[in-house]
TORLUMMAR-235535 format. One record per residue: residue in three letters; x, y, z of N, C-alpha, C, O in turn. Coordinates in steps of 0.2 Angstrom, whole numbers, always signed. Example, Ala and Ser with C-alpha at 12.3 -4.5 7.8 and 13.67 -1.06 7.14 Angstrom:
2
ATOM residu   n_X   n_Y   n_Z  ca_X  ca_Y  ca_Z   c_X   c_Y   c_Z   o_X   o_Y   o_Z
ATOM    ALA   +66   -28   +39   +62   -22   +39   +66   -16   +39   +71   -17   +42
ATOM    SER   +64   -11   +35   +68    -5   +36   +64    +0   +39   +67    +6   +40
end
This chain:
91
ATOM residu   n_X   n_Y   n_Z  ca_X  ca_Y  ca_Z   c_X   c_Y   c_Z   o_X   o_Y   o_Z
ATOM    UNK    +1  -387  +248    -6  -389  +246   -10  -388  +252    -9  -390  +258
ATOM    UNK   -15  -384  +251   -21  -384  +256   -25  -388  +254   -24  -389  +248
ATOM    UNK   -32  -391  +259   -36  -394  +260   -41  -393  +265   -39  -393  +271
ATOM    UNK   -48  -391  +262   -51  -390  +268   -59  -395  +267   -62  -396  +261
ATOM    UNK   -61  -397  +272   -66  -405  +272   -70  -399  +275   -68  -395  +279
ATOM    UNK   -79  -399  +272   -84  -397  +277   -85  -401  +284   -88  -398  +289
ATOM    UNK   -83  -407  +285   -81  -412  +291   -80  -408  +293   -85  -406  +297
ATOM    UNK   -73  -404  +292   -70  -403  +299   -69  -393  +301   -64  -390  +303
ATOM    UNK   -76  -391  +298   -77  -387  +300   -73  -380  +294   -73  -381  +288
ATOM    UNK   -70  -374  +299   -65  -372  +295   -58  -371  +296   -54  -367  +293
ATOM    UNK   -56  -378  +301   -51  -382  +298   -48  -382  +291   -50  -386  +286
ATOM    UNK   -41  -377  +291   -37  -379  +284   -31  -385  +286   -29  -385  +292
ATOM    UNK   -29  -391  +282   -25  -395  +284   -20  -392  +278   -22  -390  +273
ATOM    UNK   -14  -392  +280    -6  -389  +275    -4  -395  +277    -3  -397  +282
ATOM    UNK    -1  -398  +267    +2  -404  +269    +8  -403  +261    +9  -397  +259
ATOM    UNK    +9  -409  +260   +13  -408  +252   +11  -415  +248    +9  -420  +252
ATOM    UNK   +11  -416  +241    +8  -421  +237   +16  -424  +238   +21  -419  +238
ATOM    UNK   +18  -431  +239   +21  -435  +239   +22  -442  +234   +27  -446  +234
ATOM    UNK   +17  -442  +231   +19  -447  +227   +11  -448  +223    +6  -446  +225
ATOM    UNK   +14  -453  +217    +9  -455  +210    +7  -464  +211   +12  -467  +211
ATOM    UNK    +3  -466  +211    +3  -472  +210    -2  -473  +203    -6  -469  +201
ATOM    UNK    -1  -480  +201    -7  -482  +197   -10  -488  +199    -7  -493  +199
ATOM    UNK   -16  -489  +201   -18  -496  +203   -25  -498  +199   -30  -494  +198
ATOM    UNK   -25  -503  +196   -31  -504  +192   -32  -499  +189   -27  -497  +186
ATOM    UNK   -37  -495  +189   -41  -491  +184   -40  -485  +185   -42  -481  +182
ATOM    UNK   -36  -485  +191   -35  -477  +194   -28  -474  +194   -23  -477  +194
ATOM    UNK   -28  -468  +195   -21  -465  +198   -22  -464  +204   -27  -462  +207
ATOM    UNK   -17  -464  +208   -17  -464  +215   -13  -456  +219    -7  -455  +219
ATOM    UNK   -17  -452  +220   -12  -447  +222   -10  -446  +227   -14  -444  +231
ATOM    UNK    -3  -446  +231    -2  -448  +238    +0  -443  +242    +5  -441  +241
ATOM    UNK    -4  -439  +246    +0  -432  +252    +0  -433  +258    -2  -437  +260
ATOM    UNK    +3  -429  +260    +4  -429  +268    +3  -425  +271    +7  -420  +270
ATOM    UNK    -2  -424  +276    -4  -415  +279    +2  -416  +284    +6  -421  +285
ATOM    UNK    +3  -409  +286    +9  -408  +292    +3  -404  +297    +2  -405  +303
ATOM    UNK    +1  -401  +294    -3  -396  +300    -9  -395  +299   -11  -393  +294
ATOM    UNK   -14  -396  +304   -10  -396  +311   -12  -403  +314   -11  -405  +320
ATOM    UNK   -14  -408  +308   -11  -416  +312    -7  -418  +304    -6  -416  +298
ATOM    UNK    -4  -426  +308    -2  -427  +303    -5  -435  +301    -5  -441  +304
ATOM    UNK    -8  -431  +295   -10  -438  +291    -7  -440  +283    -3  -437  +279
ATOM    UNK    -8  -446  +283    -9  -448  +276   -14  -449  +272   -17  -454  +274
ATOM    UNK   -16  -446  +267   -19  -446  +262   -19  -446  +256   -15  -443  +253
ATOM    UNK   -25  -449  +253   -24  -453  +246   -31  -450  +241   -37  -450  +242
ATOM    UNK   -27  -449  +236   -35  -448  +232   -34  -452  +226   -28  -451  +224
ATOM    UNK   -38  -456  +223   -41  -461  +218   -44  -458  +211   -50  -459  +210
ATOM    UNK   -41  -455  +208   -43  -452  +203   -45  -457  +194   -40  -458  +190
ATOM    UNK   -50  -459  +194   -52  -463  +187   -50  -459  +181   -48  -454  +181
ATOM    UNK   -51  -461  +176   -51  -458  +168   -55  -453  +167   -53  -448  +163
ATOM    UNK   -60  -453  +170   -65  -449  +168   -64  -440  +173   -65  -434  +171
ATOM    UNK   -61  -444  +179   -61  -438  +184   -54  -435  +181   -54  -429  +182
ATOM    UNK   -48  -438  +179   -43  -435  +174   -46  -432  +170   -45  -426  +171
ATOM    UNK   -49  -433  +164   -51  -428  +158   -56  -422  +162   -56  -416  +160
ATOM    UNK   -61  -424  +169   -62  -417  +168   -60  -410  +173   -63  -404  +174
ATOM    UNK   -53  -414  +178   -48  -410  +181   -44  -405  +175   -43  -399  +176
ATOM    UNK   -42  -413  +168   -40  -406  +164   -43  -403  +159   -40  -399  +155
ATOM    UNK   -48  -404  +160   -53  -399  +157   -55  -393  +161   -58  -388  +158
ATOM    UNK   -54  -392  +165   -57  -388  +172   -51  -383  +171   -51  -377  +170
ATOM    UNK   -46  -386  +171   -40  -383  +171   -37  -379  +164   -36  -373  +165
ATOM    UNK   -36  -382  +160   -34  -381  +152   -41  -380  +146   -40  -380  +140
ATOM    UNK   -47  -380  +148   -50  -377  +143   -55  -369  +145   -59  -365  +143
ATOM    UNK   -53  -370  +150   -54  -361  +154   -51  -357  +156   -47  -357  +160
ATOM    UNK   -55  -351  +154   -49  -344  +152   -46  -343  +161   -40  -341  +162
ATOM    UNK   -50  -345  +168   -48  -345  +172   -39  -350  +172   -34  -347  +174
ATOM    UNK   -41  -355  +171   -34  -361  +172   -30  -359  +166   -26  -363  +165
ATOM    UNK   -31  -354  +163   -27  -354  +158   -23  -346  +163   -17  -345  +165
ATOM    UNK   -26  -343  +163   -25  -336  +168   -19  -340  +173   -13  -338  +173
ATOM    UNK   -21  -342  +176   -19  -345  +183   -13  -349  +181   -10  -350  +186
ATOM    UNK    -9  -352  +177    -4  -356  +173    -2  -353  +170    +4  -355  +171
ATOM    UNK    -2  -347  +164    +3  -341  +163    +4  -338  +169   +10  -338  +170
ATOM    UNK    -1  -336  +175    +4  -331  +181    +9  -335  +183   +15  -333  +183
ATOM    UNK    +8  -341  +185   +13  -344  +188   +21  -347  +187   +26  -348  +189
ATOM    UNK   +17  -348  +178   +23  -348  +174   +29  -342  +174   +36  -341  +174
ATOM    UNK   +22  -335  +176   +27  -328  +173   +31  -328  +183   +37  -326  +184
ATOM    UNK   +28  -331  +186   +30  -328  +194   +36  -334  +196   +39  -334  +201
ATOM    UNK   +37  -339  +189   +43  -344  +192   +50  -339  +187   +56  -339  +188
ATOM    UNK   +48  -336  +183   +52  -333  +181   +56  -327  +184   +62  -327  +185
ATOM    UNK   +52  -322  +187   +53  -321  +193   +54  -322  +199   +59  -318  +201
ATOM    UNK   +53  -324  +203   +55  -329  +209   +61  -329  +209   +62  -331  +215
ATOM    UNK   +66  -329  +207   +76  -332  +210   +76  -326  +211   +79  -324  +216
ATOM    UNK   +74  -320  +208   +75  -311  +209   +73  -310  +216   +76  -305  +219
ATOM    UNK   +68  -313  +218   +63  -308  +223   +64  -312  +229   +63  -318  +230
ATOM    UNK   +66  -309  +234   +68  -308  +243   +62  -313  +246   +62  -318  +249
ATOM    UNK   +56  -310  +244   +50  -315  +246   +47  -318  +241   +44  -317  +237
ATOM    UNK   +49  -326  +245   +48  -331  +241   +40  -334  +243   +36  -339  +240
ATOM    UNK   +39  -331  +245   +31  -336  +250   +24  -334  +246   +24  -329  +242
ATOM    UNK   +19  -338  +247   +16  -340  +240    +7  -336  +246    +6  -336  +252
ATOM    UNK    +4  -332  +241    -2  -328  +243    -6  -335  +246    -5  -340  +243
ATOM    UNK   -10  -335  +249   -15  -340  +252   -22  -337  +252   -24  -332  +254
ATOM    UNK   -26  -342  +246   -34  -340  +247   -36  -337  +254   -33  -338  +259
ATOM    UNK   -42  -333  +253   -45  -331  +260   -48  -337  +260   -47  -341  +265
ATOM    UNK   -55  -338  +253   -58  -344  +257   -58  -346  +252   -58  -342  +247
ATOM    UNK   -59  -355  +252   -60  -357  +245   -65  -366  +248   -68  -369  +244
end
């Protein structure tokens, strides 16, 4: 997972998503940056911000593009020598 805050400039933080909660109204999603500090971090996601994640995701021909490649690239992937995943230039 990347993450980049206009805060902290063009600081990328690399961490991995670790864990789901539910609390009251929200979904909790729990990650951990590794690099290059290490933090804990939590995002609070409501009903509303769910429906329009997967809408963002599953009703455009983008996130639809982007979920068949990755589908087709897990299918490949046990074949290919290099396992390591492309990184945006900027996003």
């Amino acid at each position: 997972m990347l993450t980049r805050s206009t805060g902290l400039g063009r600081t990328e933080l690399v961490g991995d998503i670790k864990g789901l909660d539910v609390k009251a109204d929200y979904v909790i999603i729990q990650c951990k940056t590794t690099d290059p500090v290490k933090w804990q971090v939590r995002v609070a996601l409501n009903f509303t911000d769910l429906l329009i994640t997967t809408k963002l995701i599953f009703l455009s021909r983008k996130g639809w593009a982007f979920v068949i490649k990755q589908i087709l690239k897990l299918a490949i992937r046990p074949f290919k020598k290099d396992k390591s995943y492309v990184r945006p230039d900027d996003y």
